[in-house]
C-alpha positions in Angstrom: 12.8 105.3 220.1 11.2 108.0 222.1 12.7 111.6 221.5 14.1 111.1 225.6 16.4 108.1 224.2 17.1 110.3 221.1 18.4 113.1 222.9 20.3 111.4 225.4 22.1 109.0 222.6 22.5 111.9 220.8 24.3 113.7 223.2 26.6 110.9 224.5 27.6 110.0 221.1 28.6 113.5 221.0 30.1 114.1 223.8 31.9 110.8 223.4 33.2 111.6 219.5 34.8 114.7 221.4 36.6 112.5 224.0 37.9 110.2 221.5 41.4 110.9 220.0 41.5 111.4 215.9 43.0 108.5 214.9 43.4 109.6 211.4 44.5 113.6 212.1 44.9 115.7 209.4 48.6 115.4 208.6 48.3 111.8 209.1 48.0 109.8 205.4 46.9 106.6 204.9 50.0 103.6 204.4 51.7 103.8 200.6 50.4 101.5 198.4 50.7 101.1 195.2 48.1 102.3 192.2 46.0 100.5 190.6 44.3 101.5 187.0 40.5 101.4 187.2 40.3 99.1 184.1 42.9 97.0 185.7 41.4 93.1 186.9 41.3 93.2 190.4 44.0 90.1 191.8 45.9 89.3 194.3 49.3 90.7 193.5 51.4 89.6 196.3 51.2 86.5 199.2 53.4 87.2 202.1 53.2 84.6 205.0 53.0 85.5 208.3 52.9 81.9 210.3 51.9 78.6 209.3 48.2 79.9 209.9 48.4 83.3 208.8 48.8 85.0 205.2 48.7 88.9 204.3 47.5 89.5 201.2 48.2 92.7 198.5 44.8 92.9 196.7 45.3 95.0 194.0 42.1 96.9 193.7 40.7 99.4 190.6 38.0 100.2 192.7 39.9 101.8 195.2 42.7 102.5 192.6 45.3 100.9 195.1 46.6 98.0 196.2 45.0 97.1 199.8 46.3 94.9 202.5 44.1 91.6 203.4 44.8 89.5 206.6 43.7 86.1 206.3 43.6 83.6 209.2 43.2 80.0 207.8 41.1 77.0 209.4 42.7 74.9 211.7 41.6 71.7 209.6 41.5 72.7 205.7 41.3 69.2 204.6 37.5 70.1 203.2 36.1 73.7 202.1 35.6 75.5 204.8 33.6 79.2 204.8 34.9 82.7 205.3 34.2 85.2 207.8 35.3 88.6 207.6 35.8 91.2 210.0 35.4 95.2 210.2 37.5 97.2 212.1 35.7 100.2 214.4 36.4 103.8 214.0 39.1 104.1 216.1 40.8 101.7 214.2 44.2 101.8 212.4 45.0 102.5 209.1 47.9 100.1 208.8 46.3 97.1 210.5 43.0 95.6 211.8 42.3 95.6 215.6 40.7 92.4 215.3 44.4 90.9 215.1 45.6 92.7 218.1 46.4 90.7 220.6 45.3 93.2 223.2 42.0 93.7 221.5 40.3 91.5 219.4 42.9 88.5 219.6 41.3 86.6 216.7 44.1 84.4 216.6 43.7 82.4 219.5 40.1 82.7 219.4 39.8 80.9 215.8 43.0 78.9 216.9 40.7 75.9 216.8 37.9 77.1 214.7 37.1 75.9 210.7 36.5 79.2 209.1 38.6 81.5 207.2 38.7 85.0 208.5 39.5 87.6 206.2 40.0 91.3 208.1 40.6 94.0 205.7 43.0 96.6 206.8 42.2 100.5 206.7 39.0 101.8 206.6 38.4 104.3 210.0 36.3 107.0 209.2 35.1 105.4 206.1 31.8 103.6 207.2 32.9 100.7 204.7 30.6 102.1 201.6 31.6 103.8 198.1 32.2 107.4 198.6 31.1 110.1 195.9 33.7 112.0 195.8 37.4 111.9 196.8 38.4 111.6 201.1 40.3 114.2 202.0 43.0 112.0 203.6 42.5 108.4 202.2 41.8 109.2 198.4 39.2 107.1 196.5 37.0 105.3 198.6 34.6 102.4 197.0 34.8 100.0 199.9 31.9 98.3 199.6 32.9 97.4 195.7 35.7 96.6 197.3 34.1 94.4 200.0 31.8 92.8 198.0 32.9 92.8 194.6 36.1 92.3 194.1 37.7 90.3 197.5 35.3 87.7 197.7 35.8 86.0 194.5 39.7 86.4 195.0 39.4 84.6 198.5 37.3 81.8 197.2 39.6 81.5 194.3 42.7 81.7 196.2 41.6 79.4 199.4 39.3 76.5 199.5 36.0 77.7 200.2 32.6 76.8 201.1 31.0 79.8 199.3 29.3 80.4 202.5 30.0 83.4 204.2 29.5 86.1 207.2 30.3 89.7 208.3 31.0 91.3 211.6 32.1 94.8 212.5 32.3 96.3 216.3 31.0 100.3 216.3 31.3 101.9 212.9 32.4 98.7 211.2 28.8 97.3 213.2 26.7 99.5 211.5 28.6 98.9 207.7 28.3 95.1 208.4 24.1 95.2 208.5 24.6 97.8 205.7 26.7 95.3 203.5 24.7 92.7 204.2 21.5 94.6 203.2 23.1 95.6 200.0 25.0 92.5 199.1 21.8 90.1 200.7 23.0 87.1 197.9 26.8 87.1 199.3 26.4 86.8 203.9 24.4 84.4 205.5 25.0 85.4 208.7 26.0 89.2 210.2 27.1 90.0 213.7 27.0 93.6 214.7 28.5 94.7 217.8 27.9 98.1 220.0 26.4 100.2 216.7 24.6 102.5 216.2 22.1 102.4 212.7 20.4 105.2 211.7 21.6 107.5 209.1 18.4 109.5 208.2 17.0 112.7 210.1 18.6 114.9 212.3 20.2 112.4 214.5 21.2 109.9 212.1 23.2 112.7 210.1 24.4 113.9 213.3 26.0 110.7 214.0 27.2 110.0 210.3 29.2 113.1 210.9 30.4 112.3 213.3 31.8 108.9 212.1 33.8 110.7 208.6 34.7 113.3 210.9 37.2 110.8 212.3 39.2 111.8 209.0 38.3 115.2 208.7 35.7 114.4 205.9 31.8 115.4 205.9 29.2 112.7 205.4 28.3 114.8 202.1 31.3 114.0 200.4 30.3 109.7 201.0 27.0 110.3 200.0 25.9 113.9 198.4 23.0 115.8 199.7 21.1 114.7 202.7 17.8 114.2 200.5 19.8 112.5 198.0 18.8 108.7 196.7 22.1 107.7 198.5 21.1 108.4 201.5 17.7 106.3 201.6 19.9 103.5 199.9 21.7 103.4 202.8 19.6 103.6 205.2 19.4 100.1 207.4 15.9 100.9 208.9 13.8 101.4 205.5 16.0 98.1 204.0 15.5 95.8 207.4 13.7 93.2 204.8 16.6 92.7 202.6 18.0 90.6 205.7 15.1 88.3 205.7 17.1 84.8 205.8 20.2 86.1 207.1 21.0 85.5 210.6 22.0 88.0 212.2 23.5 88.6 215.8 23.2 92.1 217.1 25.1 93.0 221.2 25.3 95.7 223.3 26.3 96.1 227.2 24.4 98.7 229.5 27.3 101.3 229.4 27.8 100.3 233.5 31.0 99.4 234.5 31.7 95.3 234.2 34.6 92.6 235.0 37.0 94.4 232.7 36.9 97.3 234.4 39.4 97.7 237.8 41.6 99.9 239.4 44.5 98.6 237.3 42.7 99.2 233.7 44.6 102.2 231.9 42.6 105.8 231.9 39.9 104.1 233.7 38.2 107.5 234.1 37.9 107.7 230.3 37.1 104.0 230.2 34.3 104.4 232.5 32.8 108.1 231.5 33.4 108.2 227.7 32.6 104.3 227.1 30.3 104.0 229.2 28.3 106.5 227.7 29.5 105.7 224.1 28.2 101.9 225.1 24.3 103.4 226.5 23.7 105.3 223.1 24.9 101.7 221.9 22.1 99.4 223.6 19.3 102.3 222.7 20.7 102.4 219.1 20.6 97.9 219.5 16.9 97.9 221.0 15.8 99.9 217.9 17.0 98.4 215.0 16.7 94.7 216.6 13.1 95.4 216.9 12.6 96.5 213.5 14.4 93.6 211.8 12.4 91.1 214.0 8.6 93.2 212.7 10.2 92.3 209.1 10.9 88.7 209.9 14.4 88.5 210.1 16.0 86.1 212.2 17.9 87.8 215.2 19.5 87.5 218.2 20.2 90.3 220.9 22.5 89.8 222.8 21.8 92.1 225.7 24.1 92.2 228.6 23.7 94.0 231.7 26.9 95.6 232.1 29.5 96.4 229.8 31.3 99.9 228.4 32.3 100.8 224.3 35.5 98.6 224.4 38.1 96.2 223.1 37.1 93.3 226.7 33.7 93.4 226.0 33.5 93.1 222.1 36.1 89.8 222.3 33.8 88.7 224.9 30.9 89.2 222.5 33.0 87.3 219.4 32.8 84.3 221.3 28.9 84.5 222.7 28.3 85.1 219.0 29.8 82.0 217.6 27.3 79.8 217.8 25.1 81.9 215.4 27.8 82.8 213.6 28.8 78.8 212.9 25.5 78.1 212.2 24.7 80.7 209.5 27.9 79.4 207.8 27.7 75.7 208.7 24.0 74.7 209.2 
């Protein structure tokens, strides 16, 4: 990326953060739950049924010393295994549900209404960047989601649900970057990873400036997830220097142009902020997406850029994205 792109995704991602209201504020507090000993088994303590295709699951969970709410969308035809995809929230997301279930947003249920695939979309998680934090959040308490991710949910699912033992992960923003990271550091577990509109650098000036800038969302400091900038953590996590671990995963990566698209008229609510912030949130996006889809191909992994030429940081435009990304997505867990 040339330091022109740099600067300029730099500053819209700045400018943007500032735009965007805190979703977890500072006398906000994440949903009760119930604590869980660290040398407790992790299990699935409760089932509650939400339709005949719907369950929401209390994971109790000693990594994160809490029980955690699971949603868990089953296939339309379960009369054979069938594989699991799961789905990160962004970080405007809520801490009592996952956007990907909201009708007005993600609308995974009629999406996967007549799909074969289990999707699994943990709830929480805004401001978190989906990864084991070093020390305590602020506002959320122990953080060690990707144990949590990786770890401890998966074998639950498989031994709760009939499974394929294939599986994939997607995120949209935040929860795009900590999907390519999960995948990198879990490369046994996904088969397939769809990333839309993130951003993936974490190392240098401007990838600690925007790592900030995602656990400032909870009034935390990018520090606190990982310790000092020069600290092993950090180059563990970095997506760039690990682009080989996703050698034989397929992986789908989108982004839109930032310019104003179909989902975008006179009748959309705030379109001023719609068009201005998202639009540039969406341009530091697609520079972010030509980066790191070029580095994965020079390491032979197997992607797929989606790169569409309108398109703003949103809700429309990601939905629209789930279903272009399907096919790759059904053929990492099927083929």
């Amino acid at each position: 990326m040339r330091m022109s792109q740099i600067a300029l995704a730099c500053a819209v991602s700045l400018a943007s953060v500032v735009a965007l209201p805190i979703v977890a504020s500072a006398d906000e507090a994440a949903p009760p739950a119930q604590t869980v000993s660290a040398d407790a088994s992790p299990r699935i303590a409760a089932t509650t049924s939400v339709s005949e295709r719907e369950v929401l699951l209390d994971v109790d969970s000693p990594a994160m010393g809490r029980t955690m709410a699971v949603r868990v969308f089953l296939p339309a035809d379960s009369s054979e295994p069938r594989p699991v995809l799961y789905l990160l929230d962004g970080n405007s997301g809520q801490i009592e549900d996952n956007n990907w279930f909201e009708p007005t947003k993600g609308n995974a249920r009629e999406f996967f209404a007549d799909k074969n695939v289990f999707v699994v979309a943990p709830i929480g998680g805004t401001g978190t960047m989906y990864t084991d934090w070093q020390e305590d959040h602020p506002k959320f308490g122990k953080l060690k989601w990707e144990t949590f991710l990786t770890k401890e949910l998966p074998p639950l699912i498989d031994g709760a649900f009939d499974t394929s033992g294939r599986n994939a992960i997607g995120g949209i923003s935040m929860g795009a970057e900590a999907a390519l990271m999960l995948a990198q550091r879990a490369p046994d577990l996904y088969d397939g990873v769809a990333a839309y509109s993130g951003c993936y650098t974490t190392v240098g000036g401007f990838g600690k400036a925007l790592t900030d800038l995602v656990v400032i969302n909870g009034m935390a400091t990018s520090e606190q997830m990982w310790g000092p900038v020069d600290s092993p953590a950090w180059r563990e996590h970095d997506i760039f220097a690990n682009a080989d671990k996703l050698r034989g995963t397929k992986v789908y990566l989108s982004s839109g142009t930032g310019l104003p698209g179909p989902h975008e008229t006179l009748e959309t609510p705030d379109l001023a902020r719609v068009v201005v912030v998202g639009g540039v949130m969406e341009l530091g996006a697609n520079l972010c997406t030509d980066q790191i889809s070029g580095v994965l191909r020079s390491h032979g992994v197997d992607v797929t850029r989606s790169a569409q030429p309108v398109g703003t940081h949103g809700w429309p435009y990601w939905s629209d994205e789930l279903a272009r990304s399907w096919p790759v997505i059904e053929s990492a867990l099927f083929d």
